[in-house]
PAKEBA-510727 format. One record per atom (N, C-alpha, C): residue in one letter; x, y, z. Coordinates in steps of 0.001 Angstrom, whole numbers, padded with zeros to 6 digits, always signed. Atoms other than C-alpha are relative to their C-alpha. Layout:
# residues N
AXYZ/...
END
This chain:
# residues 319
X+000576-001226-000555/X-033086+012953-015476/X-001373-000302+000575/X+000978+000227-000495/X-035737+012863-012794/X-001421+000951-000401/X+000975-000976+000859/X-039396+014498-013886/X-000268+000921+001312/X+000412-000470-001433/X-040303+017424-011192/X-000901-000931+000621/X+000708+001079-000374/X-042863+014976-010172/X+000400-000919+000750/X-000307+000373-000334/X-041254+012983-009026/X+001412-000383+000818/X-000772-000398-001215/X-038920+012223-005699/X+000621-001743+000086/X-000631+001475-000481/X-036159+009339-005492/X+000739-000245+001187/X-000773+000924-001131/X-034946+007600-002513/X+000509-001448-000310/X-000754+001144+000292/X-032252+004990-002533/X+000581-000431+001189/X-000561+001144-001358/X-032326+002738+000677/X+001610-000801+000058/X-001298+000871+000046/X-028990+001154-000650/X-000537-001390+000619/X+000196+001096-000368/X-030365-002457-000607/X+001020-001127+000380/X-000516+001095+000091/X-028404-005549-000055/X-000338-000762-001056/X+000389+000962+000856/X-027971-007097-003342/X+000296-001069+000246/X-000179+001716-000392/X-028262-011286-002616/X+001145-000201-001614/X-000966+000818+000914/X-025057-012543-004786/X-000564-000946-000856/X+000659+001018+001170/X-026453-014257-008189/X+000596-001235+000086/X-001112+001177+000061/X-023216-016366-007789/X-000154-000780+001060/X+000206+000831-000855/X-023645-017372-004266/X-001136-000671+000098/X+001191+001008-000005/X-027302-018181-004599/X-000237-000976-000983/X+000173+001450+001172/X-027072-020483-007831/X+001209-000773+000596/X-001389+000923-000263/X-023781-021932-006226/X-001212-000888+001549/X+000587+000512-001087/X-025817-022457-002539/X-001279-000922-000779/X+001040+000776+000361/X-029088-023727-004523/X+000511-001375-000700/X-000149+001183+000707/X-027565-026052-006953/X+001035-001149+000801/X-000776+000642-000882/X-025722-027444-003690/X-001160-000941+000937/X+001415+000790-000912/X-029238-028873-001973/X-000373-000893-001239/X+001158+001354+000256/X-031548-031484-002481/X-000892+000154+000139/X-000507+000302+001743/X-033043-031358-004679/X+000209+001581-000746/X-000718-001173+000524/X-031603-028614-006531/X-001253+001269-000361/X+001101-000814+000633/X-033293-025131-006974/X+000778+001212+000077/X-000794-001593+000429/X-032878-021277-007958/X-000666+000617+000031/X+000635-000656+000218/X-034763-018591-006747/X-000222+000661-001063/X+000751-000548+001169/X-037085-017209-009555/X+000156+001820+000027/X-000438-001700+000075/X-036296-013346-008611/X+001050+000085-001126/X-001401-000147+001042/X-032856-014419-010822/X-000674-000329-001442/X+000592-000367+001468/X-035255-014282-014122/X-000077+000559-000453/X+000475-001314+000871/X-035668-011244-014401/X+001509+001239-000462/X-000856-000775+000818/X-032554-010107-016528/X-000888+000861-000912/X+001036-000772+000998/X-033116-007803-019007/X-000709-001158-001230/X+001291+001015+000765/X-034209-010598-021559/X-001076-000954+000481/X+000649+000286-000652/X-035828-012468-019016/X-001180+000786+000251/X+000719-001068+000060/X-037779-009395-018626/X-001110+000366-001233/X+000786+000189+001378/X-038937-009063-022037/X-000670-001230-000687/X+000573+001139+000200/X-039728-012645-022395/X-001524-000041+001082/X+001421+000046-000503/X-042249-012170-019535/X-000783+000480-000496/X+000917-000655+000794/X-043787-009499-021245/X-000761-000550-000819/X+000535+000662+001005/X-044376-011653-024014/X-000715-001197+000530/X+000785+000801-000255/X-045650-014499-021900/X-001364+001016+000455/X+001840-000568-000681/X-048829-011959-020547/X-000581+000017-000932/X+000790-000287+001049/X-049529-011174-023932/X-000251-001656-000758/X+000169+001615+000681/X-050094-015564-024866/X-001689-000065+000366/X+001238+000481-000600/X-053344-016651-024792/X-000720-000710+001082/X+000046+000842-001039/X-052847-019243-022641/X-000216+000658+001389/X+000417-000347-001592/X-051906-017082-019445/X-000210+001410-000120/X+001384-000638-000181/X-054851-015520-017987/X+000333+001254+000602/X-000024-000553-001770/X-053282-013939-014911/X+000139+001765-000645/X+000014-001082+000178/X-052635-010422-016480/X-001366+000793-000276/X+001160-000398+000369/X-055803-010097-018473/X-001353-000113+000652/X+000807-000130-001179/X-058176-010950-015664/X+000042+000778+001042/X-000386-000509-000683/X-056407-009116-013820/X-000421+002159+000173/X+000426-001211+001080/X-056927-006027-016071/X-001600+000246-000104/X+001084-000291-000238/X-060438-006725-015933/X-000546+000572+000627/X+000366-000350-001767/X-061082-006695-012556/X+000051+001379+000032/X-000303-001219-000165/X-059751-003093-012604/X-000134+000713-000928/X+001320-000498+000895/X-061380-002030-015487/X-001915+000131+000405/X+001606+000066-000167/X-064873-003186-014378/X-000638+000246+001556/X+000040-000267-001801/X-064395-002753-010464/X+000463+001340+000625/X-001047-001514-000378/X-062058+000760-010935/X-000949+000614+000817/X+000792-000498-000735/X-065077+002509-009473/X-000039-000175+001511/X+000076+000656-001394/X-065706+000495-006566/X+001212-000410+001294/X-000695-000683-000672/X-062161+000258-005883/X+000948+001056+000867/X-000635-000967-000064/X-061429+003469-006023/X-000545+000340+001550/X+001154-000070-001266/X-064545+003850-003215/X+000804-000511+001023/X-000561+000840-000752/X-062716+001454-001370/X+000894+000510+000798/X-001095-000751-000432/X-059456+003090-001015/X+000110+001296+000141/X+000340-000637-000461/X-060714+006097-000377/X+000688+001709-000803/X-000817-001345+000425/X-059672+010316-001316/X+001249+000305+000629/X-001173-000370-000787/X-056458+011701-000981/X+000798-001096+000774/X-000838+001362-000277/X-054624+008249-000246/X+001251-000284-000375/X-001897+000463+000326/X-050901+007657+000000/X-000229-001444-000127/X+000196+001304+000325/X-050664+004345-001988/X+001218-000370-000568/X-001398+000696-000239/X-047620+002173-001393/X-000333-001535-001226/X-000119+001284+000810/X-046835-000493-004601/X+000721-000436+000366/X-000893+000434-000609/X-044886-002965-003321/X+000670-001079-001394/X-000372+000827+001226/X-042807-004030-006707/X+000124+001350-000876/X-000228-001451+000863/X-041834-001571-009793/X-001160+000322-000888/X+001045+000003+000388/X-045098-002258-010960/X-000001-000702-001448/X+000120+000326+001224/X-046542-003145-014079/X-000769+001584-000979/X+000385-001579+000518/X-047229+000227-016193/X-001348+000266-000028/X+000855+000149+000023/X-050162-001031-017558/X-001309-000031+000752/X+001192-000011-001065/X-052433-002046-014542/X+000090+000924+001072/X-000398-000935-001452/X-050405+000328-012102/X-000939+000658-000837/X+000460-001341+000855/X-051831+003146-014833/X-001512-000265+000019/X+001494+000572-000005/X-055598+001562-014619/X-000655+000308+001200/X+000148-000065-001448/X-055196+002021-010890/X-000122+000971+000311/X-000607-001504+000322/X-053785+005212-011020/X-001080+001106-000263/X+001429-000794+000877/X-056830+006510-013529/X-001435+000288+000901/X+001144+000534-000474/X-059295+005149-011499/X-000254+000815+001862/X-000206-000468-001525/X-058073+006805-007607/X-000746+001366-000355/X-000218-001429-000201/X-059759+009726-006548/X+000825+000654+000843/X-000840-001117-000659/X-057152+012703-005999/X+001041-000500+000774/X-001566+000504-000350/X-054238+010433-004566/X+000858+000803+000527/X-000690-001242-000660/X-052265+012397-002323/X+001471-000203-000673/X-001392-000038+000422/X-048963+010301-003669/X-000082-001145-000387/X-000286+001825+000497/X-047987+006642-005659/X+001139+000163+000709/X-001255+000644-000115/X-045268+005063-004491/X+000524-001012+000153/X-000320+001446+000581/X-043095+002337-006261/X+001109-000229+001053/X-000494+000758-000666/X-041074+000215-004047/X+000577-001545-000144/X-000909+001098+000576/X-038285-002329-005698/X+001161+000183+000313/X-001459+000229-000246/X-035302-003744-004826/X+001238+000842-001296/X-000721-000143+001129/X-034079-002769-008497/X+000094+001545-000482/X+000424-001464+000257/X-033253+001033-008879/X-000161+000094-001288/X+000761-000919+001211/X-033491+000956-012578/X-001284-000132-000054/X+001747+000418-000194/X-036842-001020-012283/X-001117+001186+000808/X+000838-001280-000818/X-037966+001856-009900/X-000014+001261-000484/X+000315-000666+000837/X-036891+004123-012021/X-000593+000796-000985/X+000017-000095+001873/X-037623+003760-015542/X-001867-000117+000230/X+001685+000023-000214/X-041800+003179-013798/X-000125+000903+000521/X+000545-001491-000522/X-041687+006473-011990/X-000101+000424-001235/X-000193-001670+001201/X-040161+008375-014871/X-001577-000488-001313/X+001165+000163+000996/X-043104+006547-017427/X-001510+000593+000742/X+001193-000214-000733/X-045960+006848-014698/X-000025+001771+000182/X+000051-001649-000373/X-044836+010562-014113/X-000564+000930-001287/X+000275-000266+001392/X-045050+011105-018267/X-001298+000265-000086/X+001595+000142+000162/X-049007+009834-018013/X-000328+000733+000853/X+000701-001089-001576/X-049516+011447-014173/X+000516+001355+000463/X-000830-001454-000240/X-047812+015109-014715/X-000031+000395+001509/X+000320-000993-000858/X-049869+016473-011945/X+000063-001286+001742/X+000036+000798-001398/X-049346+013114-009377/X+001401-000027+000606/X-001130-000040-000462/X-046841+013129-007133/X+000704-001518+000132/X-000037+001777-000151/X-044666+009809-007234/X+001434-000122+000671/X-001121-000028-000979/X-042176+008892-004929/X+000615-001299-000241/X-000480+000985+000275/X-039924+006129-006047/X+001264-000637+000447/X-001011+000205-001374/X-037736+004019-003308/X+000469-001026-000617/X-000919+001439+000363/X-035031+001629-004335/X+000367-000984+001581/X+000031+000797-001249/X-035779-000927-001037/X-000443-001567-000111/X+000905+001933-000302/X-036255-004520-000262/X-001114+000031+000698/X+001167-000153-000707/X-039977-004238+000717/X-000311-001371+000860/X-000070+000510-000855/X-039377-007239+002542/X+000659+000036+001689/X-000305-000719-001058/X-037793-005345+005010/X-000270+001746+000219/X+000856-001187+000386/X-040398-002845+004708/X+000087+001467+001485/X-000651-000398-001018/X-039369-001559+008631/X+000888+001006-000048/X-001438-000992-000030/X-036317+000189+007517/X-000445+001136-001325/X+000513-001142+000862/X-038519+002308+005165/X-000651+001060+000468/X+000849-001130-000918/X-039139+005639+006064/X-001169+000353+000232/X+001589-000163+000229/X-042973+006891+007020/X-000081+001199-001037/X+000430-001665+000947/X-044089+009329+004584/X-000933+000834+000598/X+001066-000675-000313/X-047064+010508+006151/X-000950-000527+000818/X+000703+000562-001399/X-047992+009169+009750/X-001483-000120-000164/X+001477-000247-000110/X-051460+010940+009499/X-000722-000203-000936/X+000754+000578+002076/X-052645+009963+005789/X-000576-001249+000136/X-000160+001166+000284/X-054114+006955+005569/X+000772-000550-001749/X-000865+000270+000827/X-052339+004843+003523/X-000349-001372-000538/X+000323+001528+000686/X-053099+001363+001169/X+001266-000426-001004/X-001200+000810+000647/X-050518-001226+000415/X-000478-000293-001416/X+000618+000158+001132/X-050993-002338-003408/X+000943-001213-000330/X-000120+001251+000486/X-049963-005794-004324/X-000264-000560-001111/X+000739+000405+001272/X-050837-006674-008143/X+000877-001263-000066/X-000249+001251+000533/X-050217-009652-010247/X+000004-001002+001072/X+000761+000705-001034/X-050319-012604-008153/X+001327-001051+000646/X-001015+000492-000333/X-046790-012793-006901/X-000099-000400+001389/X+000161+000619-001190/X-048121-013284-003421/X-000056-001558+000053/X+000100+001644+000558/X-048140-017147-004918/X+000835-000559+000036/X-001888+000021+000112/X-044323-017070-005288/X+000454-000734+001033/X-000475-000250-001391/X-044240-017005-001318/X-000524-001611+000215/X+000115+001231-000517/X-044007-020654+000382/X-001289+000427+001006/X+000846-000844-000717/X-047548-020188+002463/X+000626+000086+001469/X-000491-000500-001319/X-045611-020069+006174/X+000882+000981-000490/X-000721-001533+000237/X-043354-016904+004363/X-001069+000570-000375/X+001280-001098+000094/X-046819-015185+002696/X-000294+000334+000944/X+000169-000680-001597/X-047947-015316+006398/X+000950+000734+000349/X-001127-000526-000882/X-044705-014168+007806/X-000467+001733-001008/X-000111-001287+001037/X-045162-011552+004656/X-001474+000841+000585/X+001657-000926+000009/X-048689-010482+005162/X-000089+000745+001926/X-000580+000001-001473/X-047464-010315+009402/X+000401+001339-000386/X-001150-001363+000010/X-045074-007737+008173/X-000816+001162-000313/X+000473-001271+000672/X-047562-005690+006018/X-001049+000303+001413/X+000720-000536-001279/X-050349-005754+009356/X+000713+000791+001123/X-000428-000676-001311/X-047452-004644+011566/X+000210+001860-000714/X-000173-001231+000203/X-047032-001418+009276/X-001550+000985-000412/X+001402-000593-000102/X-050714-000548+009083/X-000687+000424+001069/X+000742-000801-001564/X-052681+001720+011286/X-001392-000095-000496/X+001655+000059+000238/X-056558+001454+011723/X-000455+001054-001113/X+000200-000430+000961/X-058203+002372+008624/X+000844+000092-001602/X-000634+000345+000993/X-055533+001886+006548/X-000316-001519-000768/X-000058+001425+000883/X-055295-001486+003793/X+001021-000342-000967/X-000784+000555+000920/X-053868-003476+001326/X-000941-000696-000905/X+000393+000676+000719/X-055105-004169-001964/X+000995-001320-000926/X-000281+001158+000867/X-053669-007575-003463/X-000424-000977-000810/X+000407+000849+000977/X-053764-009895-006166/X+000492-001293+000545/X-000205+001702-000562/X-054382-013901-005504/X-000716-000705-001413/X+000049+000678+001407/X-054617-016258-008634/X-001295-001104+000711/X+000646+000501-000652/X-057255-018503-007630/X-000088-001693-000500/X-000380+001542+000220/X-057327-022375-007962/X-001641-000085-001427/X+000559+000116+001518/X-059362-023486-011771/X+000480-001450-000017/X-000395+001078+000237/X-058846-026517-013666/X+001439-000084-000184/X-001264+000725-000122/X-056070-028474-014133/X+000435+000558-001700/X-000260+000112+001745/X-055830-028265-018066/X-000024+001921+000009/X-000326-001213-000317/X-056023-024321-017622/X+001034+000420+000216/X-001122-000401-000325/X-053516-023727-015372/X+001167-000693-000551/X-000799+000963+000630/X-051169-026385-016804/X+000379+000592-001969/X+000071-000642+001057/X-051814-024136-020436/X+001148+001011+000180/X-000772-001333+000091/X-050702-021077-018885/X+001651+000029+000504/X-001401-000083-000521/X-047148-022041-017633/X+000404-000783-001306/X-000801+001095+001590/X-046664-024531-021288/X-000926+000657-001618/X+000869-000497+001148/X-047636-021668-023804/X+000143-000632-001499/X-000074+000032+001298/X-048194-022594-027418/X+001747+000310-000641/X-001118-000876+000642/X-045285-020309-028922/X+001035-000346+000935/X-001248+000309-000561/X-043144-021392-026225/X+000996+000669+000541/X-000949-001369-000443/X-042311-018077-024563/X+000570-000222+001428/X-000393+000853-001205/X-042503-020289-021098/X+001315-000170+000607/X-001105+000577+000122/X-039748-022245-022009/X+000811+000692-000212/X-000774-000707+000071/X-037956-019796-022962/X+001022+000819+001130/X-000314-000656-001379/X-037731-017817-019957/X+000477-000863+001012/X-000936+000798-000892/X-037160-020394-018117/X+001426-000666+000170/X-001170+000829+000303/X-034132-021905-019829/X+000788+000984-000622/X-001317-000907-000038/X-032537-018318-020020/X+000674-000080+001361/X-000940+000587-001241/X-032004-019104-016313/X+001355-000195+000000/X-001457+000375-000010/X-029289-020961-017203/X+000738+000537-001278/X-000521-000836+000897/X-028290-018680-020493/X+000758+000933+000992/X-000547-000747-001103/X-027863-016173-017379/X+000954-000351+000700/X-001009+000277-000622/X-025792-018103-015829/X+001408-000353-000794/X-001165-000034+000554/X-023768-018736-018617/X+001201+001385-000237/X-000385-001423-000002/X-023184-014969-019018/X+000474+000369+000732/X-001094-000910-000778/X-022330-013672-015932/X+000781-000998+000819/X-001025+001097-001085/X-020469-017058-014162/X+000840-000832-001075/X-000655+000618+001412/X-017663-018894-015495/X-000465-001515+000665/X+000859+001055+000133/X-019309-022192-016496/X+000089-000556-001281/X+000779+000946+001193/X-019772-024970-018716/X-000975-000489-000424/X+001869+000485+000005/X-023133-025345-018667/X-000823+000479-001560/X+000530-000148+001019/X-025027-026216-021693/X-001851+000054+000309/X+001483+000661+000052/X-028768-025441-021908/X-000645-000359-000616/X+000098+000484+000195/X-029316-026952-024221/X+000027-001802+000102/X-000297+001148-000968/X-028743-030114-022165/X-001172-000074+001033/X+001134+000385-001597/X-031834-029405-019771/X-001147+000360-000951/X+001120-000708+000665/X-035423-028690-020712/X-001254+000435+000861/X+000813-001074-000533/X-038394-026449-019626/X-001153-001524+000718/X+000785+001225-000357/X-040830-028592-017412/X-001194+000431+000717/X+001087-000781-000810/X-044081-027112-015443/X-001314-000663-000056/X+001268+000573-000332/X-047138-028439-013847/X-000620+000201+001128/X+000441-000340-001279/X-049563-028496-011536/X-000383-000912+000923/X-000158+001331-001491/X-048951-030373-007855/X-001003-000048+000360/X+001108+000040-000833/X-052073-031007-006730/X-000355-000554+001224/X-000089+000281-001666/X-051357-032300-003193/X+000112+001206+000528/X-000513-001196-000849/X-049731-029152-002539/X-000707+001476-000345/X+000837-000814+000306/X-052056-026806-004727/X+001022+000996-000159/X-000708-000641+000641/X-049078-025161-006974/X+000158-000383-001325/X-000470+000358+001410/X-047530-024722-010468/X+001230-000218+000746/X-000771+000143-000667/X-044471-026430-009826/X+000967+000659-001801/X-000840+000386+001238/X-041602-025201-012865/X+001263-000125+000295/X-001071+000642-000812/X-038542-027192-013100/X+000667+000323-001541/X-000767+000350+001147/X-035241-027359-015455/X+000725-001563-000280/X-000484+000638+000096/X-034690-030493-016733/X+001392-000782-000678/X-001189+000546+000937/X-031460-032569-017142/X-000304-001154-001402/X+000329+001041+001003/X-031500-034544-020457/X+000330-001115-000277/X-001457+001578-000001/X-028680-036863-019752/X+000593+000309+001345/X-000808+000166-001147/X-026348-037609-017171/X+001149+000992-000306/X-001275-001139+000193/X-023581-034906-016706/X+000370+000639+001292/X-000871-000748-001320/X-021335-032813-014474/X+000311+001222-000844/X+000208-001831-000016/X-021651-029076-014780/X+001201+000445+001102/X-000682-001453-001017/X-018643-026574-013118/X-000177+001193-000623/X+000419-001866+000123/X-019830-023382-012290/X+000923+000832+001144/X-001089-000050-001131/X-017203-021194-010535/X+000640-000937+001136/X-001155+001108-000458/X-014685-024030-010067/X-001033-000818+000732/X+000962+000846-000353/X-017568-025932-008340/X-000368-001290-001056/X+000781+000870+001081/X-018815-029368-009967/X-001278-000376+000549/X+001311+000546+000499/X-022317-030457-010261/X-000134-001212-000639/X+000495+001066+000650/X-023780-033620-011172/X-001093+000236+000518/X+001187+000165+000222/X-027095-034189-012819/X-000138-001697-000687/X+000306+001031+000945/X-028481-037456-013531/X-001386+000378-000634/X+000934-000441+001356/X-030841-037816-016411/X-001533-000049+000322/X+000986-000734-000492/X-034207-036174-015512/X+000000+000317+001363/X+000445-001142-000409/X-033278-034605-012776/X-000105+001622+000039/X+000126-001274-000134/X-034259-031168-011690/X+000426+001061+000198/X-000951-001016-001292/X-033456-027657-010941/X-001521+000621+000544/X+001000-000674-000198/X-036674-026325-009335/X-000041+001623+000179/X-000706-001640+000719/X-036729-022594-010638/X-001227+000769+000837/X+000770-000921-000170/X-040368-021389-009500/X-001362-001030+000913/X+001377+000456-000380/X-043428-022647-007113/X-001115+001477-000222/X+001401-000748-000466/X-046876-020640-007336/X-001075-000613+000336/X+000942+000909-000760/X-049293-021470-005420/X-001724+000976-000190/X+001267-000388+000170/X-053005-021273-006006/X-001081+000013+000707/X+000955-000244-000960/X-055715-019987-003813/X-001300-000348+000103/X+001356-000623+000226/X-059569-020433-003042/X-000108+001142+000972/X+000204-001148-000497/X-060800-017302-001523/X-000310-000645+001449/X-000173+000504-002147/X-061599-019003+002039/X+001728-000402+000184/X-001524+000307-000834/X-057991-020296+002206/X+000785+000964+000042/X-000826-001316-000498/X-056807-017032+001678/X-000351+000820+001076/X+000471-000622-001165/X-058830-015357+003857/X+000148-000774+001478/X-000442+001031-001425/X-057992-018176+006477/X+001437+000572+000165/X-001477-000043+000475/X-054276-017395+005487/X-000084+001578+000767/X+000063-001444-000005/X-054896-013560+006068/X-000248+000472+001482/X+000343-000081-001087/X-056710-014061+009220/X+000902-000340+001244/X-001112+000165-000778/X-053957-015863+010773/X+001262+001175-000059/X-001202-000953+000149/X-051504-012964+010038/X-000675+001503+000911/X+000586-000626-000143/X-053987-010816+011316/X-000620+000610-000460/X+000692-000814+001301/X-055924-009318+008464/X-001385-000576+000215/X+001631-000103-000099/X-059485-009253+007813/X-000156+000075-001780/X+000242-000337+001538/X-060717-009463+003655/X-001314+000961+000327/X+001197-000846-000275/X-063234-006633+003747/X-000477+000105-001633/X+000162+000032+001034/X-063533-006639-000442/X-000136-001191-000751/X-000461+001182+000769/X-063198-009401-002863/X-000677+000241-001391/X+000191-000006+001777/X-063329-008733-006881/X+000339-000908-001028/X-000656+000927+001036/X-063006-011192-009257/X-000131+000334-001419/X+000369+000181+001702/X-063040-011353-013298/X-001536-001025-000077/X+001510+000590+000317/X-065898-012910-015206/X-000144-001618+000420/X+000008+001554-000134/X-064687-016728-015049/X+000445-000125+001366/X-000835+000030-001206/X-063329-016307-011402/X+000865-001098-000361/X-001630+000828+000320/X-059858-017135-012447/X+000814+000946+001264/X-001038-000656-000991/X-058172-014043-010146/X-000734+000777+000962/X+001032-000562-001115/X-059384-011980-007141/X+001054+000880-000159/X-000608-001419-000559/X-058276-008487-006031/X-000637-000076+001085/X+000565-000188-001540/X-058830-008200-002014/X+000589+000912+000254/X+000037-000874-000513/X-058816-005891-000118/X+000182-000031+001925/X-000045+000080-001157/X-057511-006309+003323/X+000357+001182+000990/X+000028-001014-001119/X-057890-004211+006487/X+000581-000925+001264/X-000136+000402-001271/X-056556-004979+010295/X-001417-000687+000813/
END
């Protein structure tokens, strides 16, 4: 049951086949699996539990920032602002964001995943009775085929956590391309960029203590045991993550432990012993290379907030 508050639209996305993309990935060289296929429901709950590790930062800096900056960004983004999340959010920092806006004309969540879009309206609507929230089940990568809400409003994209990292940097451009072509003067986009630190840091936060990392990563292939028919043991591979420093990413990989041949829907596979499946790149920023990055797409950084140790930034980009 929807809350009056809130208003659903269901783009009818194109779901990408779990089966065809672990069948197409584990068919290249060298083998890999988009990281979007993590987020089952235990996959889901395992992340949770990685924000809350000591090790990684990226939530709780993140949290800062918008704790100690809410003011200034609120200034920023201005009264009465239609503000587009691009993701189902995170409750927590969306709700920090949220607190912090003056008078918001409307939120609105924007995920491929209708329960994910869901189950964050109907909570955000619980805390924001009196906000209006408009919650679109769409691939915001084909942000084009999403209707306008409100031509004459200005309007600010919202980007958290620091999945813009995810993106190979010639797709972030192509991505950040897409978000300048749907912005009109005066409008923005606030996003999150993880920012480049030491080595022994970042290298912490992807190989936590407790081992919630590994976990998540090597339900991957639990997932695949579940919904594909397969022989695949994962216990046979193991959790692997670091940071490339030619290329200025966390690279995380699944490793084979031995030599073997895996069929996954009638398909065979061979792994020899350490290699890979490459599950996840993020890539880490300094604030000039993003803003170089931004500039080429056409953007402009008109803000820049960091935490206390500048570990993460919140920007603020305009046309």
């Amino acid at each position: 049951m929807t809350a009056e508050n809130v208003e659903f639209i269901d783009m009818k996305p194109e779901l990408a086949s779990f089966r065809d993309e672990v069948l197409q990935g584990l068919s290249k060289n060298p083998k890999r699996i988009p990281p979007k296929f993590f987020y089952d429901d235990r996959g889901s709950e395992l992340f949770v539990k990685i924000t809350r590790t000591p090790e990684y930062y990226v939530t709780r800096t993140e949290e800062e920032i918008l704790g100690k900056f809410g003011e200034e960004i609120s200034e920023t983004i201005g009264k009465g602002t239609f503000v587009i999340e691009y993701g189902s959010g995170n409750s927590e920092k969306t709700s920090m964001l949220i607190s912090s806006l003056d008078s918001p004309f409307a939120y609105v969540l924007i995920d491929i995943s209708s329960d994910a879009v869901r189950n964050s309206a109907d909570l955000l609507s619980s805390r924001f009775p009196d906000l209006k929230i408009i919650s679109i089940c769409a691939d915001y990568l084909r942000m084009h085929e999403i209707p306008e809400q409100d031509p004459n409003r200005k309007k600010v994209i919202v980007f958290l956590g620091s999945t813009i990292g995810n993106f190979e940097p010639d797709d972030a451009k192509g991505f950040l391309e897409l978000v300048q072509s749907e912005l009109n003067d005066g409008d923005g986009m606030l996003v999150g960029v993880d920012l480049r630190k030491d080595v022994k840091t970042l290298n912490a936060a992807y190989n936590d203590s407790e081992g919630y990392t590994a976990r998540f990563n090597l339900n991957l292939l639990r997932r695949i045991g579940k919904e594909l028919e397969t022989d695949i043991n994962p216990e046979k591979f193991a959790h692997k993550a670091y940071y490339n420093r030619e290329l200025g990413r966390i690279e995380m990989h699944l490793v084979s432990l031995e030599n073997q041949e895996v069929m996954i829907e009638g398909m065979k596979f061979r792994f020899d012993r350490g290699e890979t499946i490459h599950t996840e790149s993020s890539y880490k920023y300094t604030v000039e290379d993003f803003s170089r990055l931004a500039e080429k797409s056409g953007l402009k950084v008109k803000k820049n907030w960091q935490d206390s140790r500048g570990y993460f930034s919140l920007l603020y980009l305009t046309k």
